[in-house]
C-alpha positions as CSV (number, residue, x, y, z in Angstrom):
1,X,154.0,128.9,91.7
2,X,157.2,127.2,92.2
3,X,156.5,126.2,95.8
4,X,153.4,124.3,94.7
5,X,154.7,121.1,94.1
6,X,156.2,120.7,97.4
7,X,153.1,121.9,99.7
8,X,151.6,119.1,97.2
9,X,153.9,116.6,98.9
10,X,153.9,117.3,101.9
11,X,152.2,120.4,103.4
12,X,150.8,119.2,106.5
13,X,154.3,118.2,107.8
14,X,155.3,120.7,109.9
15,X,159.3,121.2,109.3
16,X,158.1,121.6,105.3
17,X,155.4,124.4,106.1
18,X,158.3,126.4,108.2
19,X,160.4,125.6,105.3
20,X,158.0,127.2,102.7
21,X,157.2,129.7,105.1
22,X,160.8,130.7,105.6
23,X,161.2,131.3,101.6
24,X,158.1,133.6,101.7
25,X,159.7,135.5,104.1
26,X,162.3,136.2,102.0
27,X,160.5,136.8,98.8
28,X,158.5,139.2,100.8
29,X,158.3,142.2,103.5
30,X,154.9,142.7,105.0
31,X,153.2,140.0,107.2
32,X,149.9,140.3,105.0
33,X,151.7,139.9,102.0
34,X,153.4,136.8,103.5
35,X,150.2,135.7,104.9
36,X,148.5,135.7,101.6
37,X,151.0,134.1,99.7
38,X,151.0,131.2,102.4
39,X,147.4,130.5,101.7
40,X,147.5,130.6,98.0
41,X,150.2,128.0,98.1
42,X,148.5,126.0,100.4
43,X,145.2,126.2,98.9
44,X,147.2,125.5,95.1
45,X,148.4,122.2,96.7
46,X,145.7,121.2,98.3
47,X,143.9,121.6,94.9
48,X,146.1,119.9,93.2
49,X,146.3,116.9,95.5
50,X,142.8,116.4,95.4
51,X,142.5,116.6,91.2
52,X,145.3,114.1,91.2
53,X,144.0,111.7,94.0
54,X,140.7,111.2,92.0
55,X,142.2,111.3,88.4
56,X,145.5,110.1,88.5
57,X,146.7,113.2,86.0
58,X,150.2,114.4,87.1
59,X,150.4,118.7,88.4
60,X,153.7,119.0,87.8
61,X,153.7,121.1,84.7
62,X,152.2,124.9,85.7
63,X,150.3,125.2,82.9
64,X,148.7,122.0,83.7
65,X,147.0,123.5,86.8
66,X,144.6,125.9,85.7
67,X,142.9,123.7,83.3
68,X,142.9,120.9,86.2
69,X,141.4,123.4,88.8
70,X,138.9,124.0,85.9
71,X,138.1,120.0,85.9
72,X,138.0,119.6,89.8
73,X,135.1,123.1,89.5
74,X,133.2,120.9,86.6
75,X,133.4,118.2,88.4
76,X,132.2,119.8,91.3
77,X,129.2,121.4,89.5
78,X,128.1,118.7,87.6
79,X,128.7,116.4,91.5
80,X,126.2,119.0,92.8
81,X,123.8,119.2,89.6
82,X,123.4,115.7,90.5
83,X,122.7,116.4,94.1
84,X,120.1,118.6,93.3
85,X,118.6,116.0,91.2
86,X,118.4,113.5,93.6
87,X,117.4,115.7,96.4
88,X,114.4,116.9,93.3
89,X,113.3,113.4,93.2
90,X,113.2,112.6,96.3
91,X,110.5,115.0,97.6
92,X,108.6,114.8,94.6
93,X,108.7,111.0,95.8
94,X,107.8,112.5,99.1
95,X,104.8,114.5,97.4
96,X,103.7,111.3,96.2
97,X,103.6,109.7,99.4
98,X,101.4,112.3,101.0
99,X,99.0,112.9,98.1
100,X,96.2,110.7,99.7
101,X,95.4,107.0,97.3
102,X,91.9,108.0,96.7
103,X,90.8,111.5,96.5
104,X,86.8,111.1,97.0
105,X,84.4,112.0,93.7
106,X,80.9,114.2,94.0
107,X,78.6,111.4,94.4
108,X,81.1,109.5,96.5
109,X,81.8,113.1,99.2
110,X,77.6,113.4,99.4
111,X,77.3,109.4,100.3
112,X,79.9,109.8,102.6
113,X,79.0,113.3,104.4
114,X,75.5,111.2,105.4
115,X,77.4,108.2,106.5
116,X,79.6,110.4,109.1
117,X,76.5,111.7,110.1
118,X,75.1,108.2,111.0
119,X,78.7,107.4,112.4
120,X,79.5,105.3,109.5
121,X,82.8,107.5,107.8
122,X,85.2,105.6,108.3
123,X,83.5,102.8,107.2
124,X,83.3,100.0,110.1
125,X,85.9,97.0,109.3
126,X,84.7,93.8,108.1
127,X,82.8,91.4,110.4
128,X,85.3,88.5,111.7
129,X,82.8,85.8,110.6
130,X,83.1,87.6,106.6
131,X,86.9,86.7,107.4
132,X,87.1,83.5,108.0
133,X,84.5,82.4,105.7
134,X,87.1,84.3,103.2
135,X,90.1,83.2,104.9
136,X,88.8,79.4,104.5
137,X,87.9,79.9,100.9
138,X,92.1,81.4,100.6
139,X,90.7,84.5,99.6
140,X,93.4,87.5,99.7
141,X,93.5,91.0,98.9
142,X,90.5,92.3,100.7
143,X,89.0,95.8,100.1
144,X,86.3,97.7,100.7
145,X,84.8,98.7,97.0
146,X,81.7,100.7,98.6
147,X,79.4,101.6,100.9
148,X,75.9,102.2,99.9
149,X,72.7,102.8,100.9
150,X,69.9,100.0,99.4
151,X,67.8,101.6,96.9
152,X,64.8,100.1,95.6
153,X,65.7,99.4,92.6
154,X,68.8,96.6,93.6
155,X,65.6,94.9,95.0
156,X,63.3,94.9,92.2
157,X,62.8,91.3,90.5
158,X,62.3,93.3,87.5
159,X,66.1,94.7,87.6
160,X,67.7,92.2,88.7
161,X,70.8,93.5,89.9
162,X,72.6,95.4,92.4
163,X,74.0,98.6,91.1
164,X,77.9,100.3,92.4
165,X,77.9,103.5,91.1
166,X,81.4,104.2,90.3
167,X,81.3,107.6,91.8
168,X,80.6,106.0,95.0
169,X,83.5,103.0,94.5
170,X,86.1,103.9,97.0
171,X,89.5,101.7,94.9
172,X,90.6,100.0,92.0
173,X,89.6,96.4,92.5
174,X,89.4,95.1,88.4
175,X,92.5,93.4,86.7
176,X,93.8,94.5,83.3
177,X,91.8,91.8,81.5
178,X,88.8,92.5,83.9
179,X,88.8,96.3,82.7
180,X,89.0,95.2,79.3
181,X,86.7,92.5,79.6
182,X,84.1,94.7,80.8
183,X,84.7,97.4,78.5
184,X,83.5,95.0,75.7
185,X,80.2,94.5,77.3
186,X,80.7,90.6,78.2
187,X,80.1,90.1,81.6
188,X,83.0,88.3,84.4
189,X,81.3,85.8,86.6
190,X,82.4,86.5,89.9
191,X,81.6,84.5,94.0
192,X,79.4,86.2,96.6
193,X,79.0,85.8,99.8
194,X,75.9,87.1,101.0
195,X,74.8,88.7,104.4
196,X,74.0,85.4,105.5
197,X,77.6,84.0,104.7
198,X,76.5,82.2,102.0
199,X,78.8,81.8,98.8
200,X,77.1,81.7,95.4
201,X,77.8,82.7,91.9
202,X,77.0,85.9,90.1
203,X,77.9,87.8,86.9
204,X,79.9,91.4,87.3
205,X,78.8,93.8,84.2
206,X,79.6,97.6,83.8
207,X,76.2,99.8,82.6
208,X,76.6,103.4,81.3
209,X,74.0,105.6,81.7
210,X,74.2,108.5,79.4
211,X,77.8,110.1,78.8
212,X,78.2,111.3,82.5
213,X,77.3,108.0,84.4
214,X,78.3,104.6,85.1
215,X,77.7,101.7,87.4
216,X,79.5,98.4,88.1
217,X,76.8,95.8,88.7
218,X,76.2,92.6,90.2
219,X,73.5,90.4,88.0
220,X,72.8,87.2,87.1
221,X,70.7,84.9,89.7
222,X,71.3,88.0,92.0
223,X,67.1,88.1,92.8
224,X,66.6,84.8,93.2
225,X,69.8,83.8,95.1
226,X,70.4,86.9,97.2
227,X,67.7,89.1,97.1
228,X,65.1,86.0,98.2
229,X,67.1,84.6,100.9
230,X,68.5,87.6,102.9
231,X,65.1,89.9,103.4
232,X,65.7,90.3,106.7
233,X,68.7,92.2,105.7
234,X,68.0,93.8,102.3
235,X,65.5,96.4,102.9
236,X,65.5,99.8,101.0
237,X,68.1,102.4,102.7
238,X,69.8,99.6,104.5
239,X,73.5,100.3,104.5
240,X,75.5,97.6,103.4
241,X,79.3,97.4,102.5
242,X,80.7,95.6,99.1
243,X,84.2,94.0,99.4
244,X,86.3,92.7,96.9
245,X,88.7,89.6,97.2
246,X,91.1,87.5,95.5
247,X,90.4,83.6,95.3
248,X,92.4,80.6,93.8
249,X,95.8,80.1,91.6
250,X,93.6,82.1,89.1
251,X,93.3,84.9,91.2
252,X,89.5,84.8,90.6
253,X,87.1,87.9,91.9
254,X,84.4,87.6,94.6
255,X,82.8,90.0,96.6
256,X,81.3,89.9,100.5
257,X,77.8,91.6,100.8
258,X,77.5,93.2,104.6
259,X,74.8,94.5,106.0
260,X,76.1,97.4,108.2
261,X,72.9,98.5,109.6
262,X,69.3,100.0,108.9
263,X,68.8,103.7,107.9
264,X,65.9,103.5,110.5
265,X,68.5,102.8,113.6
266,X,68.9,105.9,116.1
């Protein structure tokens, strides 16, 4: 339209939109028809002011316009493509966020379902004097690995070791070289400190029962350093709580023994 370029220029002045709107009237009879060509000029310039504020290309020549319109729609759809993309990722971010860290395995659900019944789920937090003994030690990065009942077998001299079964470890507490490490069968030597707050040394190996079952385990002097001096505590069906922890400039692995509380308790 030949009116385009000045609503372009200048259509929100007011003398030049009487101006245009004066021409109309003499192109044209009926109010709608005047009407309507009003707002196509209008909407044209305002078009074309937009296409040529964000890419510099000139409108003058008409048959320029369609193919700029035709920009400014892709431009538009692919502006909103993107839109929809980010809006995508974002709740699938959100998703994420609510999709809980640890989902709970069979052996892990049954251990728990008789620890809420003993009012043990969730797990009570760490004793204050495990804390400090870890805090003074500059242990970091303290989890809860599992909560178990004592079985007889972690206190046999014969075994020698205190079993985790992973289907009852509650997070990811091993390093990359850890994992890998233990995958080869050689075993990571790793601190204690025992119910009694006492800080030794044991050895961390992974066992595999069959194809369906598995067990971190703590081994080593475990009998004669742990077992022997915390009777008191370590009795069969005792609850007790493993926690893992970060030590040293070598980041090196150590776990707190807690003992929670007898099965026998009311």
């Amino acid at each position: 339209m030949s009116n385009s370029k000045e609503v372009e220029n200048g259509f929100e002045d007011e003398d030049s939109l009487q101006k245009l709107k004066r021409k109309v009237e003499q192109e044209s009879f009926y109010e709608s028809e005047i009407l309507s060509k009003l707002t196509l000029i209008v909407v044209q310039g305002f078009v074309n002011r937009l296409v040529k504020e964000r890419t510099g290309i000139p409108m003058e020549k008409r048959g320029t316009k369609r193919k700029n319109q035709d920009y400014l729609f892709h431009k538009q759809k692919k502006h909103k493509a993107c839109n929809d993309n980010e809006k995508q990722q974002e709740q699938k971010i959100k998703k994420e966020k609510k999709k809980p860290n640890h989902v709970p395995k069979k052996g892990q659900a049954e251990a728990m379902q008789k620890f809420t019944e003993l009012g043990l789920e969730p797990p009570p937090d760490m004793p204050e004097a495990f804390k400090i003994c870890i805090q003074d030690m500059g242990g970091t990065e303290i989890k809860l690995v599992i909560q178990k009942f004592i079985r007889v077998t972690d206190l046999d001299p014969q075994q020698n070791r205190m079993s985790m079964p992973l289907k009852q470890v509650r997070c990811e507490f091993l390093n990359e070289a850890e994992k890998e490490k233990l995958s080869r069968r050689e075993a990571t030597q790793v601190v204690l400190v025992d119910p009694r707050v006492v800080v030794s040394e044991l050895n961390l190996n992974k066992w595999d029962v069959g194809k369906t079952s598995s067990s971190y385990v703590l081994n080593g002097p475990w009998f004669k350093n742990v077992v022997t001096n915390n009777k008191d505590s370590l009795k069969p069906t005792a609850v007790v709580q493993i926690w893992s922890f970060r030590v040293g400039t070598n980041s090196k692995l150590g776990f707190a023994l807690v003992k929670v509380r007898d099965e026998e308790q009311d």
